[in-house]
C-alpha positions in Angstrom: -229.6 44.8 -44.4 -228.6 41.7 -45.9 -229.6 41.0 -49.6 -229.6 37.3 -51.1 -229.7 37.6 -55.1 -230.2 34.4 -56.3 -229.4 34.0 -60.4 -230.7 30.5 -61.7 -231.5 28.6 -64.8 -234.9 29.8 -66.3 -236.3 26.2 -66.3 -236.4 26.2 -62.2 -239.1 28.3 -60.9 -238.0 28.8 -57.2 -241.8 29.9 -55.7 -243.0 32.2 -52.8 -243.2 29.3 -50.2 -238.9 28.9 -50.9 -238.7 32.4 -50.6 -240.2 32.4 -47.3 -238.6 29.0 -45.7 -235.2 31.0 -46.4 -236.7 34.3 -45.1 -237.7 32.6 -41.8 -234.1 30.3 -41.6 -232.1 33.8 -41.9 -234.6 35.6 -39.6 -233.7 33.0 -37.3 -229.8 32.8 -37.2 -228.6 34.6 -34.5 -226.2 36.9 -36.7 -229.3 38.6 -38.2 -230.7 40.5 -35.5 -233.0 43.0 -37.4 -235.1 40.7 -39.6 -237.0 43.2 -41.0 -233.9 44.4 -43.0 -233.6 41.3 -45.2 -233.7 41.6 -48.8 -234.5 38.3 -50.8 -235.1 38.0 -54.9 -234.4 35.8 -57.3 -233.5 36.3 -61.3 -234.1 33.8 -64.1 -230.9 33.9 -66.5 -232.5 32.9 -70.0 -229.3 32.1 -71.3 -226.6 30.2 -69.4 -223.9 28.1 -70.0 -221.9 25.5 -67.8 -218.7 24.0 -68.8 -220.0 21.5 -71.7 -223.7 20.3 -70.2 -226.7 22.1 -70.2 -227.3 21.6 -66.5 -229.7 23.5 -64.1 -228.3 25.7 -61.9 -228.7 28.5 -59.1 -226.4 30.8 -57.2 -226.6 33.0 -54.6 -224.7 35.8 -53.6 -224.9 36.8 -49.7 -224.4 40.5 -49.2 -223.5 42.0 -45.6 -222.2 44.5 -43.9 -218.8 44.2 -42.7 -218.1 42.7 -39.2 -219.3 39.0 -39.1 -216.4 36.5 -38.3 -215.8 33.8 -41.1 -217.5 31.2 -39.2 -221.0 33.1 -38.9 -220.5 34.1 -42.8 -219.7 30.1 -43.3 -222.9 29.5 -41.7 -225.1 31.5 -43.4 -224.0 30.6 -46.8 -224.8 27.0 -45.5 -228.1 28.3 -44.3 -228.8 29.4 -47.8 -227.4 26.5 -49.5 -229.5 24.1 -47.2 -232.7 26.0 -48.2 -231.6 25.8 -51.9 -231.3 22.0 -51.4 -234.9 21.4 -49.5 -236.7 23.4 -52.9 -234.7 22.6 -55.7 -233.9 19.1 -58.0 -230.7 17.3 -57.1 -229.7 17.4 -60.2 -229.2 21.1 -59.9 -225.9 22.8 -60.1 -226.0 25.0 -56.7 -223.5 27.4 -55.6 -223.3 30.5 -52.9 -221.4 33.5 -53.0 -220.7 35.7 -49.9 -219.0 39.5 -50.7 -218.8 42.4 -48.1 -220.5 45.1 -49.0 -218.4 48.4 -48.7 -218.9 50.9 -46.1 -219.7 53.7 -47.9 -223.3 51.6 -49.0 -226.1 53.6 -49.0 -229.7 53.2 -49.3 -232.9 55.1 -48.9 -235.8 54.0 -46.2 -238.9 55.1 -46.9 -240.8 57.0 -44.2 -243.7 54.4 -41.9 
């Protein structure tokens, strides 16, 4: 169930192979015990601004269901941004976001 959106700078092209080295360090944190439910994507923002430079940058934005304690939310955002820092320049602007999402989510499974 949980998504990571990650927005960044259109000059970085984060690749499959990032994609995957964050599926499998989420896949195997003990606070996500259905792997299969992950959701991962990234956008390219075209146009972005930050303060007065024209610096690189990438967010992400965990999304879970309610219930984890703040330390296993802390960790996961630091699972993320760990990832972020193994794929992307140091020079890049990083950032994660973690927001609950509300109970009354819903989604739609296709049949197997």
């Amino acid at each position: 169930m949980p998504h990571v959106i990650i927005e960044h700078s259109a000059d970085l092209r984060p690749d499959a192979a990032f994609l995957d080295a964050l599926f499998r360090a989420l896949a195997g944190h003990p606070a996500i015990t259905k792997p299969e439910t992950l959701k991962l994507r990234c956008t390219a923002c075209d146009l972005h601004m930050l303060g007065t430079s024209g610096q690189s940058f990438a967010h992400a934005t965990l999304l879970l269901l309610p219930g984890r304690d703040a330390a296993t939310k802390s960790d996961l955002c630091q699972t993320i941004l760990a990832q972020m820092e193994k794929a992307l320049p140091d020079d890049t602007s990083l950032s994660v976001n973690l927001a609950d999402l509300d109970l009354a989510y819903v989604k739609r499974v296709p049949p197997e």
